[in-house]
C-alpha positions as CSV (number, residue, x, y, z in Angstrom):
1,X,-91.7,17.6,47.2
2,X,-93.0,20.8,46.8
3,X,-90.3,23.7,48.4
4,X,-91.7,27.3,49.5
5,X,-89.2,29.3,50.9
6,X,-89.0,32.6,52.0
7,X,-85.7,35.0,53.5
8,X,-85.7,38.5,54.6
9,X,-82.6,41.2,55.8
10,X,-83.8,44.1,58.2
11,X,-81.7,46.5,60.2
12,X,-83.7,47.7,63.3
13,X,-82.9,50.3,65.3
14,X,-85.4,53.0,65.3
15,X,-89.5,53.3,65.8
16,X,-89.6,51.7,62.1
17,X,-87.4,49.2,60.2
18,X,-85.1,49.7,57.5
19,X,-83.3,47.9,55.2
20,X,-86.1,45.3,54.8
21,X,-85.2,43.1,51.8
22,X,-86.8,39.9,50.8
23,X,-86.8,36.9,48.5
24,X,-89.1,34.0,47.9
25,X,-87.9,30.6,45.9
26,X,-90.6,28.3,44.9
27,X,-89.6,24.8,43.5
28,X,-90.4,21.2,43.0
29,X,-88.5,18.2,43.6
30,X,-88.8,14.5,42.5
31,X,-88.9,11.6,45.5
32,X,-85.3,11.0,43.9
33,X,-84.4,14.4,44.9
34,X,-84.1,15.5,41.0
35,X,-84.9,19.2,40.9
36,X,-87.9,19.6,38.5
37,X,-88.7,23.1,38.4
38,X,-87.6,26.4,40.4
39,X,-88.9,30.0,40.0
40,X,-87.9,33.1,42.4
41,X,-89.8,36.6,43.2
42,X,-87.5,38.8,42.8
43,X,-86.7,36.6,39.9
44,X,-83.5,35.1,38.4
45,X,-83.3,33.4,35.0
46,X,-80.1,31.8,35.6
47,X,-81.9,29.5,38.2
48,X,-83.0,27.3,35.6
49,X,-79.1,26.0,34.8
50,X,-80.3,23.8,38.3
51,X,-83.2,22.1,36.8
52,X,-81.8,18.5,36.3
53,X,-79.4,18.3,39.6
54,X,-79.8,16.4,42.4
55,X,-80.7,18.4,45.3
56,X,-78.2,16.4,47.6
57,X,-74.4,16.4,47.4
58,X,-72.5,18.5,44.7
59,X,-75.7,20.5,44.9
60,X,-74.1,24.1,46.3
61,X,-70.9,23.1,43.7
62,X,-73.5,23.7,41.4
63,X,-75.3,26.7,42.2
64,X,-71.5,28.2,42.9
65,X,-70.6,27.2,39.3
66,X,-73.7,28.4,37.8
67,X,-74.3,31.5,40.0
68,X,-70.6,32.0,41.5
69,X,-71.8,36.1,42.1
70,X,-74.6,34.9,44.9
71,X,-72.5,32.6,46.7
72,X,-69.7,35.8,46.3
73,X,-72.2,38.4,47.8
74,X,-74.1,36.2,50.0
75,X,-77.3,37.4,48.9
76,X,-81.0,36.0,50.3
77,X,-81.1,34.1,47.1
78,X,-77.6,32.1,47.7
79,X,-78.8,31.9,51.4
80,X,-82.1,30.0,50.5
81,X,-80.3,27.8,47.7
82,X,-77.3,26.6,49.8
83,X,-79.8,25.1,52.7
84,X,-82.0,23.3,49.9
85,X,-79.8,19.9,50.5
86,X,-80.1,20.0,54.1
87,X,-83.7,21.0,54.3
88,X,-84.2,18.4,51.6
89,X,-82.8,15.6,54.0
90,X,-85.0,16.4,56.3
91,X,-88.2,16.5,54.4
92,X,-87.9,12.8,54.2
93,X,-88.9,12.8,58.1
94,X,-93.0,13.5,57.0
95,X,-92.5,10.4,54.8
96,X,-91.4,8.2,58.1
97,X,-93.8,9.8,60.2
98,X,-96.2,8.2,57.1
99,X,-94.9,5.0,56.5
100,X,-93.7,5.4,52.7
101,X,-89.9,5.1,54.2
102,X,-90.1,2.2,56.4
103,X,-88.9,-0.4,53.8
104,X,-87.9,-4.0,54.8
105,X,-84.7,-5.2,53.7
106,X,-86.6,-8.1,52.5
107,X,-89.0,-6.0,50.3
108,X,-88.6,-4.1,46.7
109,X,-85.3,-2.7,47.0
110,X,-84.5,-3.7,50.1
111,X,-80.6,-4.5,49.5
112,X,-80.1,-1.0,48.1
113,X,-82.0,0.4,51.0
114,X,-80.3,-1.3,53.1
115,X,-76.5,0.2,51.6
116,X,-77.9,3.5,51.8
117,X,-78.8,3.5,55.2
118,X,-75.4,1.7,56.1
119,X,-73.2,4.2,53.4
120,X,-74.3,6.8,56.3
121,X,-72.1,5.3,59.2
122,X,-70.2,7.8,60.9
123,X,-71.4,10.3,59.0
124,X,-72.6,12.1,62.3
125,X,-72.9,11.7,65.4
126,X,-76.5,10.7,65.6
127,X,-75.7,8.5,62.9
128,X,-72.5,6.5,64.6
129,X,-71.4,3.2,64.1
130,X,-72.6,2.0,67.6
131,X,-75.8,4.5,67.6
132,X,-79.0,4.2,68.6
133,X,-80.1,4.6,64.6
134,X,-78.1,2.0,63.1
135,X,-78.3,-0.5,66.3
136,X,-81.8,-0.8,65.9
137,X,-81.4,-1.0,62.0
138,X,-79.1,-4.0,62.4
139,X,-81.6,-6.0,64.9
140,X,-85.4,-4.9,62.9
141,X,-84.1,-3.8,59.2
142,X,-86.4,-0.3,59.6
143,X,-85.2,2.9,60.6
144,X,-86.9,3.9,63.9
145,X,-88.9,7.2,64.0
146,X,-88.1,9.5,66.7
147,X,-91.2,11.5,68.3
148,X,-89.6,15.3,69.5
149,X,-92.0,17.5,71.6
150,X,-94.8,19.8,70.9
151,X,-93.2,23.4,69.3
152,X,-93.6,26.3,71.3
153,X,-93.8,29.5,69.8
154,X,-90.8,31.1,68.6
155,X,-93.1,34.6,68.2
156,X,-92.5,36.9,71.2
157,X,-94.2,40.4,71.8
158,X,-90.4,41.7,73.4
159,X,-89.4,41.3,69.6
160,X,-91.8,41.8,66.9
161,X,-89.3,41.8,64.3
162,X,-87.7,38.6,65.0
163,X,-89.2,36.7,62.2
164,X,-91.2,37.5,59.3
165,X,-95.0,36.6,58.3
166,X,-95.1,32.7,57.6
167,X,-97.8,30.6,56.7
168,X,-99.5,28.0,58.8
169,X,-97.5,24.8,58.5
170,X,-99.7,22.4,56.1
171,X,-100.7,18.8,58.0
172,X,-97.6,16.2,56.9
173,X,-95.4,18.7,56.2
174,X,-91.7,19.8,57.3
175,X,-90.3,23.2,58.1
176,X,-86.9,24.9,58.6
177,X,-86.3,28.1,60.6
178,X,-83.4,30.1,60.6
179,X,-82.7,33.3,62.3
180,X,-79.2,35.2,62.3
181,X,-78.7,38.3,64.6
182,X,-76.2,40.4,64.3
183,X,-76.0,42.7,67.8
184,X,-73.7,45.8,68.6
185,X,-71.8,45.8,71.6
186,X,-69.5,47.3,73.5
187,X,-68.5,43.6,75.6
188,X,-65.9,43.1,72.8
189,X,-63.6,45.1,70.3
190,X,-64.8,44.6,67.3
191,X,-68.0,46.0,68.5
192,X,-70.5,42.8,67.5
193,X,-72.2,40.2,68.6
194,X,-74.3,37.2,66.8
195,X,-77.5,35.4,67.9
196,X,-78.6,32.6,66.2
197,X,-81.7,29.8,66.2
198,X,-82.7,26.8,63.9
199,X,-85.5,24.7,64.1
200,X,-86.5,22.1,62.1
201,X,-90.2,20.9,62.6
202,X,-93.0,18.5,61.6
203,X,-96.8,19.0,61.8
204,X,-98.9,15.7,61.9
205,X,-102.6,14.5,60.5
206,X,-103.9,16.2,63.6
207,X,-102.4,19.8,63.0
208,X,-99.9,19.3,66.1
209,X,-96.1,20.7,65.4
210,X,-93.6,18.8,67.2
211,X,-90.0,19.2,66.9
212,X,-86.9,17.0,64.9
213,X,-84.4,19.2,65.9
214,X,-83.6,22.9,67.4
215,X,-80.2,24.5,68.1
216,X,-78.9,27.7,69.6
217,X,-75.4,29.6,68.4
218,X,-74.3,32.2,70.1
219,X,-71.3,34.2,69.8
220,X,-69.2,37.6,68.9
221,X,-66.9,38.9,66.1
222,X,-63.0,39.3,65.9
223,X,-60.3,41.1,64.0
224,X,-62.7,44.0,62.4
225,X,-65.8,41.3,62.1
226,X,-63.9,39.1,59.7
227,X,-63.9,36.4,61.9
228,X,-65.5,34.6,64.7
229,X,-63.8,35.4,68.2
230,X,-65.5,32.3,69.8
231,X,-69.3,30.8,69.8
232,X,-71.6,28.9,72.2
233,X,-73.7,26.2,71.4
234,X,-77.0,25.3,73.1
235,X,-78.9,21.8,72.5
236,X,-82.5,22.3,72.8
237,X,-83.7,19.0,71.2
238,X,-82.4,16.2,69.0
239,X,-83.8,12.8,67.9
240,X,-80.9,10.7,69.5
241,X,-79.1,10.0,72.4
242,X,-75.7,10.4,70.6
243,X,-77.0,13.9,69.1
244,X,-75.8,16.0,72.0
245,X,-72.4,15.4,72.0
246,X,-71.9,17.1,68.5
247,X,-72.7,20.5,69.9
248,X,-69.0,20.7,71.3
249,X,-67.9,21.3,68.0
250,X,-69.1,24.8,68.1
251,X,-65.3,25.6,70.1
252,X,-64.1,24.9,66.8
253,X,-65.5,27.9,65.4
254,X,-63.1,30.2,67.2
255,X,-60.9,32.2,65.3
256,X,-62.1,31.1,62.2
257,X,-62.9,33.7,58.8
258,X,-66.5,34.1,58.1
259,X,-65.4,34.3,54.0
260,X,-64.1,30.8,54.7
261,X,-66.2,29.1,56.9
262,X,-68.9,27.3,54.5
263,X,-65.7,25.5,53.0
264,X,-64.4,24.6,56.3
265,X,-67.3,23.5,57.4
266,X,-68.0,21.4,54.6
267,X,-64.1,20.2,54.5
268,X,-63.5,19.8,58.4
269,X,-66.4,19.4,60.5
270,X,-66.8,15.8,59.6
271,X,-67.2,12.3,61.4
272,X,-69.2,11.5,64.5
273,X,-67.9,14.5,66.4
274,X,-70.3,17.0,64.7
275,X,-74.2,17.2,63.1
276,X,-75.2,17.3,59.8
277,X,-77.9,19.7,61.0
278,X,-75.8,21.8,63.3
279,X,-73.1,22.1,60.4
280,X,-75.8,23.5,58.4
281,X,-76.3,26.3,61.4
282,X,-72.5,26.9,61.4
283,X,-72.4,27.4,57.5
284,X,-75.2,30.4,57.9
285,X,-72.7,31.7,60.1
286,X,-71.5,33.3,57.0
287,X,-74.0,35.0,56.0
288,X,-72.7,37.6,58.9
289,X,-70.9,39.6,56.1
290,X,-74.0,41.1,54.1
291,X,-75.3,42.3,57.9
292,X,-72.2,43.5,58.8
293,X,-72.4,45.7,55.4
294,X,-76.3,46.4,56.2
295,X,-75.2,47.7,60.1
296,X,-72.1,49.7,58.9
297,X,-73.2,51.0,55.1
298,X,-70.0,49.7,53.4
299,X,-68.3,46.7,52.0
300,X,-66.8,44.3,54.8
């Protein structure tokens, strides 16, 4: 697996944009999710302490121990490295959509594909014990692949800035999206608003993008911006029939403190009742300090 990511911070606000910082991570991963090499522009030695780990769970424990003064500032780097596990998971979706993942439980390593898939019971919502995934796992011993729509274009000439400069996505390839806005307004008292969109998408053999899974969080900012007054989640598409009912758990947001959230999101939004995907979109939530220091000029 070959990763190329990119982030970018921006403050808008006048004719031309300021406050435009960027970072790109580059990196290669083994089919057992073993990270084999990493490299960053603007660059950081200390990434190579990662080379070796699983890109799966323990993997942000890591990149806290070994670079615990990104994860403190939130920087574009820490953003990019906490959502290689998740982006990672879904990677393996280009693999279905090929055929290298549809293994019998009769064939070469069936058995232990078979306790993989059934080690993930409950582990989500899409992913519940009586769910449309593991149902049909039971009765045909392959995990069916879901087909999401044609993506539209998330590109809109109201909003230039929205997203920066990407690449054509490659044929057989995977892509995450991510966009956090942070909005002043005078609806509430602490004076700000958030936006948010994820996407995660697949382009086939014939250069068609189609979409795995896309979410909306909307919301606005309590107690001096430290924490989330409440938040508003929208369902655009999912794989499953089960999916939809995770998006609930965005009322548990509410009242919450952005320094804490990636932990009690990691430690409490668990079971069928939430997404794997959607926890990922909570987690970013975070990232609302740095752009409430970008928006005021000073520490939050």
């Amino acid at each position: 697996m070959v990763v190329d990511a990119h982030a970018r911070d921006l403050r808008a606000g006048s004719p031309t944009a300021d406050g435009d910082d960027r970072q790109h991570l580059w990196a290669r991963i083994a089919p057992d999710r073993t990270l084999l090499e990493i490299a960053a522009d603007p660059s950081e030695p200390r990434l190579a302490a990662l080379v070796g780990a699983r890109v799966g769970g323990g993997f942000r424990a890591r990149v806290t121990e070994r670079l615990p003064d990104l994860a403190e500032a939130r920087t574009l780097l820490h953003a990019l490295l906490d959502d290689f596990p998740g982006a990672a998971l879904v990677s393996g979706y280009a693999l279905q959509r090929g055929g290298s993942a549809l293994i019998p439980t009769g064939g070469t390593g069936g058995e232990g594909f078979r306790q993989h898939i059934l080690a993930s019971e409950d582990m989500c919502a899409g992913w519940a014990r009586s769910g449309s995934i593991l149902v049909a796992f039971r009765d045909h011993d392959t995990v069916p692949t879901p087909m999401g729509p044609t993506a539209p274009g998330l590109e809109g000439d109201d909003d230039s800035l929205a997203w920066h400069e990407m690449a054509l996505l490659a044929n057989g390839a995977t892509r995450r999206r991510r966009r956090l806005d942070l909005v002043p307004t005078v609806a509430v008292p602490s004076g700000w608003a958030f936006d948010s969109h994820f996407r995660d998408s697949y382009c086939d053999e014939h250069g068609t993008e189609t979409v795995l899974h896309e979410y909306l969080v909307d919301g606005w900012l309590d107690r001096g911006g430290r924490h989330i007054g409440g938040a508003h989640g929208e369902a655009r598409v999912l794989p499953w029939i089960e999916c939809p009912a995770a998006i609930a758990s965005a009322d548990r947001l509410a009242g919450r403190s952005l320094g804490e959230l990636r932990r009690q999101v990691r430690t409490e939004f668990v079971g069928t009742s939430t997404c794997t995907h959607l926890n990922d979109m909570f987690r970013f939530l975070a990232d609302l300090l740095p752009l409430l220091e970008m928006a005021s000029g000073s520490a939050v």
